[in-house]
C-alpha positions in Angstrom: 77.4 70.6 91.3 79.4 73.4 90.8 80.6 74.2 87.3 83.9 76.6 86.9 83.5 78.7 83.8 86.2 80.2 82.4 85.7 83.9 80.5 87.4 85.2 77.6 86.7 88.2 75.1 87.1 87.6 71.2 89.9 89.2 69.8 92.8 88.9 67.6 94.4 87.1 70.8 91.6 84.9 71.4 90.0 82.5 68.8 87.0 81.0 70.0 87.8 78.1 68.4 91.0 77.8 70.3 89.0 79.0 73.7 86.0 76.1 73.3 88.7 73.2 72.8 90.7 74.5 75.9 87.6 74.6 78.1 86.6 71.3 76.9 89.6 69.7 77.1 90.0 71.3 81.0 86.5 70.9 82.2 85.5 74.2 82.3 82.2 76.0 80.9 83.2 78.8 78.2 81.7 82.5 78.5 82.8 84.1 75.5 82.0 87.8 74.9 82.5 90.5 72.4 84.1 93.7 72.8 82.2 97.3 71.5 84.5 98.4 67.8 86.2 101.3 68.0 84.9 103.5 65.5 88.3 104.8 64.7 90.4 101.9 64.1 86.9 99.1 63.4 89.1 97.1 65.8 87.5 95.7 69.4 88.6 98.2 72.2 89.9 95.4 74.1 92.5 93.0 72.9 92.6 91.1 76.3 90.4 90.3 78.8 92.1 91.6 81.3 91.0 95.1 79.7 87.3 94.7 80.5 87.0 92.3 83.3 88.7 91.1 86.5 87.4 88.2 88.3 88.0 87.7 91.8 86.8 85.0 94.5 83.6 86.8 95.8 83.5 90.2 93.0 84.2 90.7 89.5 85.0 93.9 88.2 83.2 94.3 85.0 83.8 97.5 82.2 80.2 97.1 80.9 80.2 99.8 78.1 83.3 97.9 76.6 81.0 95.0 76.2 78.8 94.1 73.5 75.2 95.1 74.7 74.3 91.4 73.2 76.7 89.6 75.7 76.9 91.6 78.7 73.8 90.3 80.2 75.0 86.3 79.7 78.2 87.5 81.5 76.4 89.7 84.6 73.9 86.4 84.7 77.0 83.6 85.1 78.7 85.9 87.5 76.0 86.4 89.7 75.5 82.7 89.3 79.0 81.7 90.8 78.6 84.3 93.4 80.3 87.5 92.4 79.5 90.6 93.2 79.8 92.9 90.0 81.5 96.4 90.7 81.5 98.4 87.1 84.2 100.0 86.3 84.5 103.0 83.8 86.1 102.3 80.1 88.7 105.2 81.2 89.3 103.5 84.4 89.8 100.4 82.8 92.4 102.0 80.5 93.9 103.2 83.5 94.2 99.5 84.4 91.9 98.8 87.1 90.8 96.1 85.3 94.2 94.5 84.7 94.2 93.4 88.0 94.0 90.0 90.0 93.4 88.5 93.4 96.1 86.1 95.1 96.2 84.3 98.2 99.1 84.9 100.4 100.9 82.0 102.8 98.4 82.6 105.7 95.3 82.7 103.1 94.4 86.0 103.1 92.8 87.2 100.0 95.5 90.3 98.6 93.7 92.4 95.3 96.8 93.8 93.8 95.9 96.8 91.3 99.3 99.0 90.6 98.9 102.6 91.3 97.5 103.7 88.4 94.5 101.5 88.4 93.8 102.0 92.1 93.5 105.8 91.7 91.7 105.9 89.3 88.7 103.7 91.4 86.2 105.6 93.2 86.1 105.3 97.4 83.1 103.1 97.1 84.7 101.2 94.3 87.7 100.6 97.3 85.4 100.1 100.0 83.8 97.2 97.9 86.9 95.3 97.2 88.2 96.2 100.9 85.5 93.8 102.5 86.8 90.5 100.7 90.5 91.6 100.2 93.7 93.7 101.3 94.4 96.2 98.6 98.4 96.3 97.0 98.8 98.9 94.6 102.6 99.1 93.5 103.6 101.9 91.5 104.8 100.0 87.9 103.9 103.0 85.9 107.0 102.5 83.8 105.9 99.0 82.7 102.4 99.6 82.3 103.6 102.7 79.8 106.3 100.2 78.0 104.3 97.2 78.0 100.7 98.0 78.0 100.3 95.1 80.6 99.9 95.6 84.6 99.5 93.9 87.4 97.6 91.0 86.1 100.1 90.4 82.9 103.3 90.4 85.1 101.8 87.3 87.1 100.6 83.8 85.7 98.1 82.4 87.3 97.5 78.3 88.2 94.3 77.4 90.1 93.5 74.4 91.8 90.2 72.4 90.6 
């Protein structure tokens, strides 16, 4: 049987609590991880998910050194698990948003990766070539919202799966 896990990082917008009732409550297994502390502020570098980790159908991109060196290997083990191909992404590129990104489906079922500009620079050609196999690449250019907002791709679209 195939168990869906859902993934979250602890942070002031997450309460593990919270996270283990909603998983519970929707059937899902919970994968919750730390973040590395920023030395500077004694904060976790990530307050969203979507700052460390993007999970796609067949790959998962995967900011490792924002991860706590105690979790990352439970998180690497339970993606390999339900199939993913890990791709690490820098901590710069993630703050460049590669990581605030998300795979959709379009009307004729073809799998579209959409990264905004920013984020797709800022990944590497074999980076690319790795998410080219499984998906069509869309990188708009929302540069003004990511600066405004601090969201990207990912945070401007809401996402409802099927079980």
């Amino acid at each position: 049987a195939v168990v869906s896990t859902q993934s979250t990082g602890e942070s002031q917008r997450a309460h593990k609590d919270v996270f283990e009732y909603f998983c519970k409550k929707s059937g899902f297994k919970p994968l919750l991880f730390r973040t590395v502390i920023d030395s500077k502020t004694n904060q976790p570098i990530a307050y969203h998910t979507d700052i460390v980790l993007s999970v796609a159908e067949t790959f998962a991109l995967v900011c490792k050194e924002a991860i706590h060196k105690e979790d990352i290997g439970n998180l690497e083990k339970i993606l390999q698990e339900t199939g993913k191909k890990i791709i690490y992404v820098t901590y710069d590129q993630a703050k460049n948003f590669a990581t605030n990104s998300i795979q959709l489906k379009s009307q004729d079922e073809k799998r579209l990766f959409v990264v905004s500009k920013n984020g797709y620079n800022s990944l590497n050609q074999e980076q690319i070539q790795k998410i080219e196999k499984t998906s069509v690449i869309l990188s708009p250019d929302i540069s003004t919202i990511e600066f405004i907002s601090g969201g990207s791709a990912r945070s401007m679209n809401g996402e409802l799966f099927k079980k």
